[in-house]
Structure formats: structure tokens, C-alpha cells
N, C-alpha and C positions, 0 to 999 in steps of 0.2 A: 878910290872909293870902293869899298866890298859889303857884303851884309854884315852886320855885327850879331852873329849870333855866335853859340857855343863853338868851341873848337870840332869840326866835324873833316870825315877823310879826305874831302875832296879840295881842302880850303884852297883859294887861289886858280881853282882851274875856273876857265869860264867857257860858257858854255854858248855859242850861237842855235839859236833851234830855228831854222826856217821849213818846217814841214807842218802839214797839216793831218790833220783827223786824228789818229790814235797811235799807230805804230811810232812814227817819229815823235811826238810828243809826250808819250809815252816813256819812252829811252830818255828824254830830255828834263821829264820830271824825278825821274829815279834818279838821276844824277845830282840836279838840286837838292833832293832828298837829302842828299848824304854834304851837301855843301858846296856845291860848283855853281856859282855864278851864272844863272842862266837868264838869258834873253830870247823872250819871244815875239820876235820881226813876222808882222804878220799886216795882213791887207786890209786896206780901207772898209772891206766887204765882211770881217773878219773871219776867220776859222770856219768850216762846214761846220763843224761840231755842234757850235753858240746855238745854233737854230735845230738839234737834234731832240725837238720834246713836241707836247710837254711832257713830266713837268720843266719848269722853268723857273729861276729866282735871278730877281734885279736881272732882265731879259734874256738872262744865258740859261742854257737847258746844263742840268746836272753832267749829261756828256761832257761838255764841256769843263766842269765843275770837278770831275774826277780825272783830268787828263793834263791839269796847266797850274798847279799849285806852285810855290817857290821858284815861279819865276817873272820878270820885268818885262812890259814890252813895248815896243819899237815899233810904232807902225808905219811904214814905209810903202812908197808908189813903187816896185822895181820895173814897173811897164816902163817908166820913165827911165831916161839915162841918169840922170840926177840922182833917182833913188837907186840903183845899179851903180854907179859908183862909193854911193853913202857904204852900200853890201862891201862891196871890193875892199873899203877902207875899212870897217870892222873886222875885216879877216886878217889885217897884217898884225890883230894884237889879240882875237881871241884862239884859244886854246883847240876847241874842237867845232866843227859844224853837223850837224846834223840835219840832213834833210829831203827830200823824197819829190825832188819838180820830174817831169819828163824830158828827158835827154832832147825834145826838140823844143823844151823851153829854153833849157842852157845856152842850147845853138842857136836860136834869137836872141841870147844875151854877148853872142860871141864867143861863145867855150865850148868847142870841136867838142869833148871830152871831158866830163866835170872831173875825173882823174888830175887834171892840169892842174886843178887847184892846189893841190899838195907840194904840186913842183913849184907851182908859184909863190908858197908861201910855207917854206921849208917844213917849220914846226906846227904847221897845220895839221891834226887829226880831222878827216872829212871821214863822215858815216853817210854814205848812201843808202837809200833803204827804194826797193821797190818791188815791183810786184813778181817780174819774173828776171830780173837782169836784163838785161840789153844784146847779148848772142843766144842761136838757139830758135828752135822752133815756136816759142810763146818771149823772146828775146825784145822787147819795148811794147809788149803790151801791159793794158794798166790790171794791179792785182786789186781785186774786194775780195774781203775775208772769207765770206760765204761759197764765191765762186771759186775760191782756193780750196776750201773745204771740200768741193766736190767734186775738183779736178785730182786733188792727191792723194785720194783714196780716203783721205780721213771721215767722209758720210758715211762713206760705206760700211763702216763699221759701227757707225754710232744707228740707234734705233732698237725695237723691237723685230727682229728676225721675219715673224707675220709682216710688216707691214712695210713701206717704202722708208730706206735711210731718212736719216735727220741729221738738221743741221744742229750741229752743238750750239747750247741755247747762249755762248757768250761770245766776243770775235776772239775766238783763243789763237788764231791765227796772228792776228794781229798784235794780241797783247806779248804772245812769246818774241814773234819778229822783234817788240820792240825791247824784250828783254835781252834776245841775241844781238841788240844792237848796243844795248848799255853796256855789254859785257866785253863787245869789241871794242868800245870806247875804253873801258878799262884796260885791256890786254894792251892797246896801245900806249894809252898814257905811259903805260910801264915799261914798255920797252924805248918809249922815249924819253926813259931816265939812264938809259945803257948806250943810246945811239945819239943822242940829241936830234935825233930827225923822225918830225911827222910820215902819217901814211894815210892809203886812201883803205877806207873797209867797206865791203859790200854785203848788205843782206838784202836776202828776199823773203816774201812770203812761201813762195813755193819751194824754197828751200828747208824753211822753216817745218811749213807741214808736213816733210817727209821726214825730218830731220827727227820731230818729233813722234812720228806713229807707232814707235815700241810697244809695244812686242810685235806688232804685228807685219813690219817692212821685216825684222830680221828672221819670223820665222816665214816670210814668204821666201825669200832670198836664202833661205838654209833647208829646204826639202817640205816645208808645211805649209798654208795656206792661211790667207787671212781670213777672219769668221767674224761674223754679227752676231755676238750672245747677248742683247740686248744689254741689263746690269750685271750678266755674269762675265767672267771672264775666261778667253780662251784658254789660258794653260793652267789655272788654279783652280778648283772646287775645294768648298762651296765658298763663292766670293760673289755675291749676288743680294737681293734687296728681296726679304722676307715679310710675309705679315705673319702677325704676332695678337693677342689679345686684345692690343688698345691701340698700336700703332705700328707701321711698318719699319724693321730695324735691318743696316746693311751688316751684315757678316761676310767678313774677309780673314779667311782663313789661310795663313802664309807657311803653315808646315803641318806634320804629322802630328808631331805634340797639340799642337793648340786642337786640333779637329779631335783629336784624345779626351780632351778635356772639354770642349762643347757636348761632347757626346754625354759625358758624363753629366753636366750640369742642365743637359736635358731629361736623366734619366733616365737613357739608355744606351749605356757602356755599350754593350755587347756592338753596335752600330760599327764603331771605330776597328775591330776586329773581324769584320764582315770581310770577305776576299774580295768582294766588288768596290772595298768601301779604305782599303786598310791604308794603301799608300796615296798621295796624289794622285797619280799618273793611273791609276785605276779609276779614282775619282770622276777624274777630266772625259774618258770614256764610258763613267755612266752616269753621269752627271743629273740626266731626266730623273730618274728611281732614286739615287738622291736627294733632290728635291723635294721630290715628293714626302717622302721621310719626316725630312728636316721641316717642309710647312705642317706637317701633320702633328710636330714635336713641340714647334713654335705658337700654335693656336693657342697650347694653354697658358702661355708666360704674359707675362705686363711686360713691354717692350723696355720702359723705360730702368724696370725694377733689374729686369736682366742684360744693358747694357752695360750699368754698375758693376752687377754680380761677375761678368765676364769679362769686362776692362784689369777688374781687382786683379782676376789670376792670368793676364795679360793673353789676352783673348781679344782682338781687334775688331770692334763691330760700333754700330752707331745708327742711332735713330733718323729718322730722315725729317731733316725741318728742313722750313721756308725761309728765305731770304732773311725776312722781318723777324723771324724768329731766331734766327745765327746772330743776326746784329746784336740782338736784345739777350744774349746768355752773358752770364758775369764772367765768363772768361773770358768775351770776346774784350769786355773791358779792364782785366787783369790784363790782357795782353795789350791795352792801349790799343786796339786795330778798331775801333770807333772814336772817331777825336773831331772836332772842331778850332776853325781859324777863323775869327769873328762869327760872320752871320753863317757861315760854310761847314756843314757836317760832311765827312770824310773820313773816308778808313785809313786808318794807322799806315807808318811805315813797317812791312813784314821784314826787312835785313835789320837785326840790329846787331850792332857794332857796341862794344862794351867800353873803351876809351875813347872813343870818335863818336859818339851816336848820330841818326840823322836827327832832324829836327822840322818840324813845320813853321816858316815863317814870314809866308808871302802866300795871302789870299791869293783865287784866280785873277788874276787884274785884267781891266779894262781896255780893249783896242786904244791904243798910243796913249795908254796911262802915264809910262814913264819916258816919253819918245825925248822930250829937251835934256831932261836929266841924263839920262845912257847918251845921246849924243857928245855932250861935257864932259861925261865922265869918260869918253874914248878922246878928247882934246879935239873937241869940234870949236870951234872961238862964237863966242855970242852973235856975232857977226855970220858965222857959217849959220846957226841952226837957223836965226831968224832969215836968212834967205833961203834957206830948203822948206821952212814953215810958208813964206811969201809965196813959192812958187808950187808948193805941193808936193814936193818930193818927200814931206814925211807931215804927220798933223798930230797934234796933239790931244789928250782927252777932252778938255772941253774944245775945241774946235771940231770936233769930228759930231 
């Protein structure tokens, strides 16, 4: 048994997800996304997420509602041996595991090493995900996105300059971990079309965060320093959030030419020819008296009139809306990234694939929605489920 939807990349892989909160389910729904069979084995108590509101719909909090789309799930005891073996037996037929327990829960399951797992089960893709890896100085401590945020430097740059860093307003920590985790799930898949043999991948959060703090780890690491320029940024001017007549507009100027043609379309050419003003790298070092300038330029324009005006002669800037107001533009819906799956609104999938597309086709589902069915479908005999159902090593949705 598989889902019957359109032909999409990943058909036939399946996918175990036994992680919780966002990073690993995260990685586990962008996989379904694209077509991979995915199971989410999760506990009687369900998911932290469910309970991350309000708001809240049919008793799951949106958290939860944007993190477990296109996939089935399995709700299983593994406190019990009974349900730890049910685990063991699904991994000798699915494709990838993904999942984020603490290495001293493994070891009350018996597995020195959740590494093992790979060797035990050859073509097994295992994605561990955790907070700082297991060696090392922060080596099996548990990672939150926020505390990662402010251990790898990444606060320290985000904020107003005047006042204490900030933490960035979404778990971007988390979400990328879980994007560097889908991407090692792919890289393996592929190279287990070369070798026939699974492997074990590891990410972390703390990896992640540094991984990503471009520009500013490589000009600390190459003779420059890292800076807090609130929404401008360190090595381009002017690339920063201006007011304007009616509303605040960001201008992100990425060469000579474009800041050529802002200047003009401000009205005053002669600016871009100015020697404090003419190339970036002069820019970046007067950046204050620039600004200045530019809000002085920008008071008289309608923000909206002149993002048009400056998009047209490919001029990079944008108005600054609100969440509710992003969803609600007709491109957000040209692009299909506002969709609905029954009662469930949800943004789109952003990778699209032009032969394969993903597809949405599985509401969030319910703690051991699917528990007898995905049993059966992995060749449990009527006889196995109703005795794991008898004893509680797995329950079903209405029994739960």
C-alpha cells in the first residue's frame, strides 16, 4: 500500500519520523511533500507542539498544524518493550529514520550508539538531529532554538545597535537544522543508488547556526569583525528599511549601477557621483551621512508608488508588510504558497519540481489515526496488531 497521489520525486521512499517539535518533523514533512511515505510514531501524550497555542483547531495548536502535513501516524508505547520492538521491526523495511531522542534514551533502549542502527540494518538512512552532537564541550546537551541563537553568535547581530540583541522572531534555527536534515536525507538516498548501502547523518542546531551566519563568521575569520547594523547591512549600502511618505520601504542596493539609478529616480543624480558616495566600499564607510540623504530623498515619494517605479528598472526594494498582509497579496496566491487540505489552511510547498511536483495530500492526522492500518501495511498479522492494541504497546484513534 502507498498513497495514490500524482507521480512525485520521492515515490516509494518511506520515511519513519520519530522526532518531536519542529526540526525533525520539519525535514520529515518536506520529504512527504515531495512524495515519500511518511510515518509519524509518536506517544500516547502526543507531540510538544499539539499543545503549542492558542490558537488551536479540533485541539491541535497551528504549531502543530504547520509541521506534520502528508504524513500517517503510528502511535506507539516505546517505554514498553513490546512497543520497541514494534520500532525495531519497522526499520528492517523503511527507507530513512529521522529522529532526535537523547543518546541516554537509546541506552535504555539498548543501543550503546544509535550509529548501530545503520549497521544493523544495512540500507537504512538514519538522520539524527540534535542540539549539539554528543563530543565536545556542549557534546549531549539538549539544543532550543533561542538558546542556540544566542550561544552562536547569531543574536548578536540581529537587533538595533542602541539596544540589547534580539532574538530572531521565528526558530530559524530550527527550521534550517531541519532543512540541512532533508538535504542529507537526499544526498544519501543518492548515493544509496551507487553503493546499495544506508548511512548514519548527523546535524545539529549548533552547527547549523554557524553554518549559516554569512557574512558575518566569514568576515570575522578573514581580518573583519562581526557588526549589528540593525536592518542595514554590514558590507552593502544602502541595504536598510527607510521611511517614505506613506509607509516604510526596504532598499537593498547590490551594486553601483542600481544605487546609479535610485539616485536618479530620487532626483538626485549628482549623489551617486559624490566620492563619499560613488562606489560601495565608500558607501559602507559612510553609511550614517548616507542615510541621512536617502531619508531626506525618500520623505517625498509614496512608498508603494516607488517600489513599482524601482522594481520596473530592476532596482531591489520592498515595502514592509505584516504577516497577514504577505498571505493576503495575489502573488502569494499565483504562487500557490496559501493552500488548504480540508478544514487546514497552510502555505504552499516553496521547491517546485516541474515533472514530479509535490503535492498536499494528508491532513495533520490524529495521535494513532492510522496505528492498525500502517501496522498491516508493514505485515503485522490481525492477530499481532490486536495483541499490541490488548496490551498497549500501540492504540488506536478512537481508543486513545
Amino acid at each position: 500500500m502507498s498513497f495514490t497521489i500524482n507521480k512525485s520525486a520521492l515515490d516509494g521512499v518511506v520515511v519513519l519520523d520519530i522526532s518531536r517539535v519542529l526540526a525533525g518533523p520539519f525535514a520529515a514533512q518536506i520529504l512527504g511533500d515531495h512524495g515519500a511515505e511518511v510515518i509519524k510514531l509518536e506517544s500516547y501524550e502526543g507531540d510538544d507542539t499539539r499543545a503549542y497555542g492558542p490558537p488551536f483547531l479540533d485541539g491541535d495548536a497551528p504549531y502543530y498544524i504547520g509541521l506534520n502535513r502528508n504524513k500517517k501516524n503510528l502511535a506507539v508505547d516505546l517505554s514498553t518493550a513490546a512497543g520497541r520492538e514494534i520500532l525495531f521491526q519497522l526499520l528492517q523495511d523503511v527507507d530513512v529514520l529521522v529522529e532526535n531522542f537523547k543518546m541516554s534514551t537509546w541506552r535504555k533502549w539498548g543501543i550503546e550508539n544509535p550509529n548501530e542502527l545503520a549497521r544493523k540494518f544495512p540500507r537504512l538512512i538514519h538522520c539524527r538531529i540534535s542540539g549539539f552532537g554528543e563530543e565536545g564541550e556542549f557534546g549531549g546537551l539538549p539544543g532550543y532554538d533561542a538558546a542556540v541563537q544566542a550561544l552562536s553568535g547569531l543574536m548578536s547581530i540581529n537587533g538595533d545597535p542602541s539596544l540589547d540583541p534580539v532574538r530572531i522572531g521565528i526558530p530559524l534555527v530550527d527550521t534550517t537544522t531541519g532543512m540541512n536534515a532533508a538535504i542529507g536525507v537526499l544526498l544519501a538516498l543518492y548515493e544509496r543508488e551507487k553503493s546499495g548501502k544506508g548511512q548514519s547523518i548527523e546535524v545539529t542546531l549548533f552547527d547549523t547556526a554557524l553554518g549559516m551566519l554569512h557574512p558575518h563568521t566569514s568576515n570575522a575569520l578573514n581580518g573583519g569583525r562581526s557588526a549589528r547594523t540593525g536592518n542595514g547591512h554590514p558590507n552593502i549600502v544602502p541595504y536598510d528599511l527607510f521611511p517614505t511618505k506613506t509607509e516604510k520601504l526596504f532598499v537593498a542596493i547590490g551594486n553601483d549601477r542600481q544605487f546609479v539609478q535610485l539616485c536618479e529616480v530620487l532626483g538626485k543624480p549628482e549623489l551617486a557621483t559624490n566620492e563619499l558616495y560613488r562606489k560601495n566600499r565608500d558607501r559602507v564607510v559612510n553609511r550614517d551621512s548616507l542615510r541621512n540623504e536617502l531619508i531626506a530623498l525618500l520623505s517625498q515619494f509614496d512608498g508603494k508608488k516607488l517600489f513599482h517605479q524601482l522594481m520596473e528598472l530592476g532596482v531591489p526594494c520592498a515595502p514592509m508588510l505584516g504577516v497577514e498582509q504577505a498571505l493576503a497579496l495575489e502573488h502569494t496566491a499565483t504562487r500557490k504558497m496559501s493552500t488548504s487540505i480540508g478544514k487546514y489552511r497552510m502555505t504552499g510547498i516553496p521547491i517546485k519540481l516541474e515533472r514530479t511536483p509535490g503535492a498536499l495530500h494528508l491532513p495533520p492526522s490524529k495521535i494513532g489515526e492510522h496505528s492498525r492500518e500502517l501496522l498491516k501495511r508493514f505485515r503485522f498479522s490481525d492477530a499481532n496488531v490486536d495483541a499490541a492494541l490488548a496490551s498497549g504497546a500501540i492504540k488506536q484513534l478512537q481508543e486513545v
